[in-house]
C-alpha positions, 0 to 999 in steps of 0.5 A, a space after each residue: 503483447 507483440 512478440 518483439 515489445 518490452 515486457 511492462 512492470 508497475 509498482 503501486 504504494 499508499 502509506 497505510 492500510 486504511 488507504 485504496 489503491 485501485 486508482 493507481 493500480 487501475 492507471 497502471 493497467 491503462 498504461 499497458 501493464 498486466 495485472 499479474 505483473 503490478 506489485 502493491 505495498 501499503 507502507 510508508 514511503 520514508 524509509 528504504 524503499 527495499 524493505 517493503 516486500 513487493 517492491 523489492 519482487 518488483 525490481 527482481 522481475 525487472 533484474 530478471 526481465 532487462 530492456 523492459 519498462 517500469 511503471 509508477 503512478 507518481 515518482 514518491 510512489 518509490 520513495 519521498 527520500 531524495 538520496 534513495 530515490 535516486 539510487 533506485 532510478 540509478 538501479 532500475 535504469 542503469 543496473 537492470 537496464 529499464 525505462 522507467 515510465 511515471 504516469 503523471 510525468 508524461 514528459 519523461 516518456 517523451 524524452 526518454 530516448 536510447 542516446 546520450 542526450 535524452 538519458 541526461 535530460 531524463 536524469 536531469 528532470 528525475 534529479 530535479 523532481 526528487 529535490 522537490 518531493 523531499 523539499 515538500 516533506 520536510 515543509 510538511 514536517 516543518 509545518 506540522 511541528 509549528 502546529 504542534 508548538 503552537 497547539 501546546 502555547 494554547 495559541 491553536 485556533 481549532 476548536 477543542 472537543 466539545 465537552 461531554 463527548 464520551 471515552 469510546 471504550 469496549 464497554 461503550 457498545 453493548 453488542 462489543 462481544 457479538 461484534 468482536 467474535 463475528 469479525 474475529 471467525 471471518 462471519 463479517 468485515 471490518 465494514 460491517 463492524 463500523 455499520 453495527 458499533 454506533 454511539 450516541 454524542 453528547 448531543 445526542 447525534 448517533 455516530 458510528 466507531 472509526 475504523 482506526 478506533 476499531 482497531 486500537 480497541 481490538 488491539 487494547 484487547 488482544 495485546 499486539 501479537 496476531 494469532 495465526 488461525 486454523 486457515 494459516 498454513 506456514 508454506 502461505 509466507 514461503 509461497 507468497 514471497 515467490 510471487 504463487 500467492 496475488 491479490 486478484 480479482 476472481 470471476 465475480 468480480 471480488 478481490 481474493 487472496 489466492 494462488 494464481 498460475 499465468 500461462 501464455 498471458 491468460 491468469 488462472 486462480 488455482 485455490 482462493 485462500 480463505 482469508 480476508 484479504 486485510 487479515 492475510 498481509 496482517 499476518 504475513 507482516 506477523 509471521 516475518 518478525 517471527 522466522 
């Protein structure tokens, strides 16, 4: 970065963990901003954008960094609420002083400008584009409550489940139990469960377990409390709200949880942490209900 260029902050968001999100992510990055300087949530974009924890450290670097720029994929990436979507262009351009940059609005980058003028057709256009992703949510709403409605008229033209398809329960696979513990001390991912839990339809077709069903057996079994493991340690939470603790890639090329030290632009990691990266936020959400 030239001595006298603004520094670049980016925010990426998908609504659920079984989501990805290295495009964003990786858009980011071609837009200029340092890795170490992205912030990521995987929660829903409908409610206060600052309860989700790396969006709220995303505006206080932007607080502490004033004329730099905010980067976002697209603008529901903040919020899919209008009122709150405008408030927080209002805080990241008025309050703290940044631009904000959206990757799949080009046109707000060229008419940002530091007179009156391009700041109104900025806010204009932020104004406009809001309206349009809440009107959008609420006709996606709307459409998914006549689905319902007409699903329970019996008047649904999907085809119904095929009878004789069989309850996926526990007891469904025979290697459940070797699965289970393996994945549970960290010997396997949750990918790898996926590929050894599989299940024979009424037709006969093999089929391997959904990730979402993986997890509601897991839960079924487990209740919905977390157990924290040996590898927890309660300074993690602490150290990982300052922004000590990243999600980054190592020099293999695999994605760890891990403290990182940034000196002079260059990213050092300093201790891998050895817990998957899914099971780590998992237990980072458990453990701020519980202080």
């Amino acid at each position: 970065m030239r001595k006298n260029e603004p520094k670049k902050f980016g925010y990426a968001r998908v609504s659920t963990g079984h989501q990805d999100l290295q495009m964003q992510i990786q858009e980011l990055i071609k837009a200029g901003v340092p890795e170490d300087n992205i912030y990521t949530d995987k929660m829903t974009g409908a409610g206060k954008p600052t309860d989700r924890p790396q969006y709220k450290a995303f505006l206080q670097r932007l607080e502490d960094n004033p004329a730099s720029i905010a980067y976002v994929y697209n603008l529901d990436r903040i919020s899919r609420d209008f009122s709150y979507l405008k408030e927080e262009y209002s805080r990241i351009t008025g309050t703290f002083s940044c631009q904000l940059r959206v990757i799949k609005l080009p046109i707000l980058e060229q008419v940002y400008s530091d007179n009156l003028t391009g700041k109104l057709i900025n806010s204009i256009i932020i104004d406009l584009l809001a309206w349009v992703a809440e009107t959008e949510r609420a006709f996606t709403k709307m459409r998914q409550e006549d689905g319902i409605q007409t699903k329970r008229a019996g008047n649904s033209s999907k085809k119904k489940r095929k009878i004789g398809t069989p309850e996926i329960t526990t007891e469904t696979f025979k290697n459940w139990t070797e699965v289970y513990d393996d994945w549970k001390s960290y010997k396997i991912t949750a990918t790898d469960a996926l590929k050894k839990l599989t299940y024979k339809t009424s037709s006969g077709e093999e089929k391997t377990i959904s990730r979402s069903k993986f997890y509601e057996l897991i839960r079924q079994i487990e209740g919905s409390t977390i157990e924290f493991p040996p590898e927890w340690k309660e300074n993690y939470y602490k150290d990982w709200k300052a922004g000590k603790i990243r999600s980054t890639i190592d020099d293999n090329g695999k994605r760890v949880i891990a403290y990182v030290d940034v000196k002079d632009g260059i990213k050092t990691i300093k201790e891998v942490i050895p817990i998957p990266q899914g099971k780590f936020y998992q237990l980072i959400k458990q453990y701020r209900k519980s202080v």
